[in-house]
N, C-alpha and C positions, 0 to 999 in steps of 0.2 A: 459487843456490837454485832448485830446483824449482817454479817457479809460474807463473800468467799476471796481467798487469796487469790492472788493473779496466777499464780500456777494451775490453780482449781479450773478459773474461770478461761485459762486458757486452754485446758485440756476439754472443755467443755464445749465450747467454739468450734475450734477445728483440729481437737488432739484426738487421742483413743477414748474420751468420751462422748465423743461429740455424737456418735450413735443413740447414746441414751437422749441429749437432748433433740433429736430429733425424730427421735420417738413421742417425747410428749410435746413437741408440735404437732407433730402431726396426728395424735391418737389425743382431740378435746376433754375425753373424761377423764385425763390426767391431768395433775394439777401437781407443779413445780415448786417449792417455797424457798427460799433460802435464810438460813438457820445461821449462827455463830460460827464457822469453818465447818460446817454442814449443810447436808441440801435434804429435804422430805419430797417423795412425790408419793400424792394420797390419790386414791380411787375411791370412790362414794363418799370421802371423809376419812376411809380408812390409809394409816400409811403403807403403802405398797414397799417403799426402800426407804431406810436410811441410811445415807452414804457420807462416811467422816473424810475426811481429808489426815493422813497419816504421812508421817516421814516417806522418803524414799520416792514419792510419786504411787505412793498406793493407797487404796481406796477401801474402804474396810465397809462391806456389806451388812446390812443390821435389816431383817426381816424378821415380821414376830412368828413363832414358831406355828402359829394354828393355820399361817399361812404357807410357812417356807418348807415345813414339814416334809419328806419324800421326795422334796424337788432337787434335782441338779442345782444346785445354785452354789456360785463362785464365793468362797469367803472374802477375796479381795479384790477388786478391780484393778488390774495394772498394765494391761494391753486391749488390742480391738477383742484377740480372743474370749479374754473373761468377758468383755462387754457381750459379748456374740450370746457367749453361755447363758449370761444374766438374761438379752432380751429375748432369747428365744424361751423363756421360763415366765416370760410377762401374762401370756394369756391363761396361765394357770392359775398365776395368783390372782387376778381378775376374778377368774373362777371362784378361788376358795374365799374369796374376802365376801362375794354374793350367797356364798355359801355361810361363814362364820365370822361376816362382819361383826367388829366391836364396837362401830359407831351407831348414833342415832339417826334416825332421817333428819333432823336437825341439823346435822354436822355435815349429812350432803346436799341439802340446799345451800346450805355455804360455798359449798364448791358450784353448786347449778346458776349461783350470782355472780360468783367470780368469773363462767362461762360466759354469760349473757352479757355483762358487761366489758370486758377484756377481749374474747376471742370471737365474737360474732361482730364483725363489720360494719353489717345492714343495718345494726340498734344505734350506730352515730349517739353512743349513750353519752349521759354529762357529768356518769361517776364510773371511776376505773380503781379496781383494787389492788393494791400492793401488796398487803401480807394479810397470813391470817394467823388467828392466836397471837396476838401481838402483847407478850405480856408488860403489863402496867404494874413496875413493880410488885411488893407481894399482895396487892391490892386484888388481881385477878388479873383475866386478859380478852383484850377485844374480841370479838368473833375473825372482824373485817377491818382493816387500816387502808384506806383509799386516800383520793384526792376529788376534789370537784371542779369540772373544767365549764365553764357555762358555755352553753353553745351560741349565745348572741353576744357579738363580740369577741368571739373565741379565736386568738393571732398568737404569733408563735413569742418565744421569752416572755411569757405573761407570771405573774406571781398566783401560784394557788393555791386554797386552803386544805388543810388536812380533813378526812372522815374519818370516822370512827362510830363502828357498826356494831350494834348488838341484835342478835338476830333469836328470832325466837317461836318455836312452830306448834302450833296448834294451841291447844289450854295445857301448856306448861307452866306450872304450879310460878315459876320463878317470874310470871309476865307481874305479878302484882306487887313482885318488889323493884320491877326494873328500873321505878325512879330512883331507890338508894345504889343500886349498880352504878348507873352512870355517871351520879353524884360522886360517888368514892373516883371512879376513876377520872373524871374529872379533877378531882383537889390532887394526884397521884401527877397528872402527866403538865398540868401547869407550872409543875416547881424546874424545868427545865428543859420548854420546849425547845431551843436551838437543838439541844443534842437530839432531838427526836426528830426535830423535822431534818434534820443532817443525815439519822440514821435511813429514814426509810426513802431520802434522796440516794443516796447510795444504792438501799436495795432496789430501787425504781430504776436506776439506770445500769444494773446490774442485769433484771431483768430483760430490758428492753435489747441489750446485748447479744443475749441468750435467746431473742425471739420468740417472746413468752407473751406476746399482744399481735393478737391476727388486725390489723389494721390497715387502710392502704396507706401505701409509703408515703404520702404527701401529709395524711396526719400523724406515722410514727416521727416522721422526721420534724414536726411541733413540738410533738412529747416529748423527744429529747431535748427542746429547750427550756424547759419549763422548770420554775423555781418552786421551792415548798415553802411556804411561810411560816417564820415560826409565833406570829402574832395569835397566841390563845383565842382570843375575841373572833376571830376571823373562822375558828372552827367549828365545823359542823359533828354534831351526834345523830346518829340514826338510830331509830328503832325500830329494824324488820319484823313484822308479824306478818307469817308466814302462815296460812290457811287458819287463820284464827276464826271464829267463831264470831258473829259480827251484836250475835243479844249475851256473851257472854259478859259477865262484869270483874274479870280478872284483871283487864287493863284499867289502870289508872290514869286516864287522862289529865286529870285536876291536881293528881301528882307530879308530875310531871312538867306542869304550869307554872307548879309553885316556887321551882329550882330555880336559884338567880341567877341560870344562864337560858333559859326558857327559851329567850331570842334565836337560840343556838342547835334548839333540838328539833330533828323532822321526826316527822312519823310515815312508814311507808307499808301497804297492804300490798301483798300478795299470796302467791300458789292456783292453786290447780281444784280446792276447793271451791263449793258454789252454795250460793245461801240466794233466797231472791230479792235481799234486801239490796245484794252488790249488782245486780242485772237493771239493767235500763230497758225501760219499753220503749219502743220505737215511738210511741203516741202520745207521750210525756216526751220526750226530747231534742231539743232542739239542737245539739253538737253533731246532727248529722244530716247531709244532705246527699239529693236523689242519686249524683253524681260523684258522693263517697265510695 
């Protein structure tokens, strides 16, 4: 199960590691996860540390070598000292990982969602994510595991449904199987959703601990009441396409219809790309006025 020990999550808090987590508060391009008695924190996608939880109160540093390479870097974490070590070596690896990242730009839109939705305040958005790679037995694993809070109606002990995100950028070859992905993973996490929506209530309020959601305190203090449902039917699929190509025919729409949860899957466009089929003339439409 996804968690961290109370010793972990203590030291994390307000022990000798509580540096590091105040580091990715406060530095948004860091992204936090919490793993099995393990924590990752990734930059563009890439993971920047991983840090085990080991006997004694010590913390065993795991950085891939193309990053950690020539740096000072602490094999263990077990005082403020090594923490000090480790974060003053933070903007190096920043560096090298821009330098010989091994992820995709795919894999740091993942993280640019997890930003917009989580740590930006202003967007009062109505999906928050919880984990990412969230594996679904050996079926694969999610991109994105959220929750959906709707915003009309939206009061604190409320029940709400699980997301689960597959995200996917530009014409990647895999957009035109995406309806068998979701399908597998669908018949994968149905066979025992209490322990899932158990797990990632855990790591949800794990999180929030941790101060891993910039929020004002009147809505963090909702999110901590908030229950995860484990009713299948209640859940949401997403499927991000991320600067997708809008005359491309790689998406299957009609696929995707035909799956007897249909009911159940959104489809969401975004990025930074531009086609003028997604652009509105001001002379065709009506959604906006002088005083907009």
């Amino acid at each position: 199960m996804r968690k961290l020990s109370g010793s972990f999550m203590a030291a994390l808090i307000d022990g000798f590691l509580s540096g590091l987590t105040r580091k990715v508060q406060q530095d948004k391009d860091l992204d936090l996860e919490i793993r099995e008695n393990y924590l990752n924190i990734y930059y563009k996608g890439n993971s920047l540390l991983k840090l085990d939880e080991l006997a004694g109160n010590r913390y065993r540093v795991d950085v891939h070598p193309k990053f950690g390479n020539g740096l000072n870097l602490p094999e263990y974490l077990i005082d403020e000292v090594s923490v000090g070590r480790f974060l003053q070596s933070v903007p190096w690896l920043k560096e090298r990982i821009i330098q010989h990242g091994l992820s995709s730009l795919e894999t740091e839109y993942e993280q640019l969602l997890i930003r917009a939705n989580n740590l930006e305040r202003c967007n009062n958005s109505e999906y928050f994510v919880v984990d990412r790679q969230y594996a679904v037995s050996s079926v694969g694993r999610f991109d994105l595991t959220g929750f959906f809070w709707e915003w009309q109606g939206r009061k604190r002990d409320q029940e709400v449904p699980l997301c689960f995100m597959e995200l996917k950028f530009a014409l990647n070859p895999d957009i035109q199987k995406v309806h068998e992905q979701i399908a597998r993973y669908y018949e994968s996490i149905k066979t025992d959703t209490l322990a899932l929506a158990q797990e990632v209530q855990i790591v949800f309020r794990q999180k929030l601990a941790l101060g891993l959601f910039d929020q004002p305190q009147d809505r963090l203090e909702a999110l901590q009441t908030l229950r995860f449902s484990s009713d299948v039917d209640q859940y949401q699929f997403i499927v991000v396409l991320i600067d997708y190509n809008p005359y491309s025919t790689l998406f299957d729409l009609n696929a995707l219809k035909a799956l007897p949860f249909a009911n159940q899957i959104r489809v969401f466009r975004g990025g930074l790309a531009m086609w003028q089929t997604n652009l509105t003339a001001l002379a065709q439409s009506t959604s906006f006025s002088a005083s907009d």
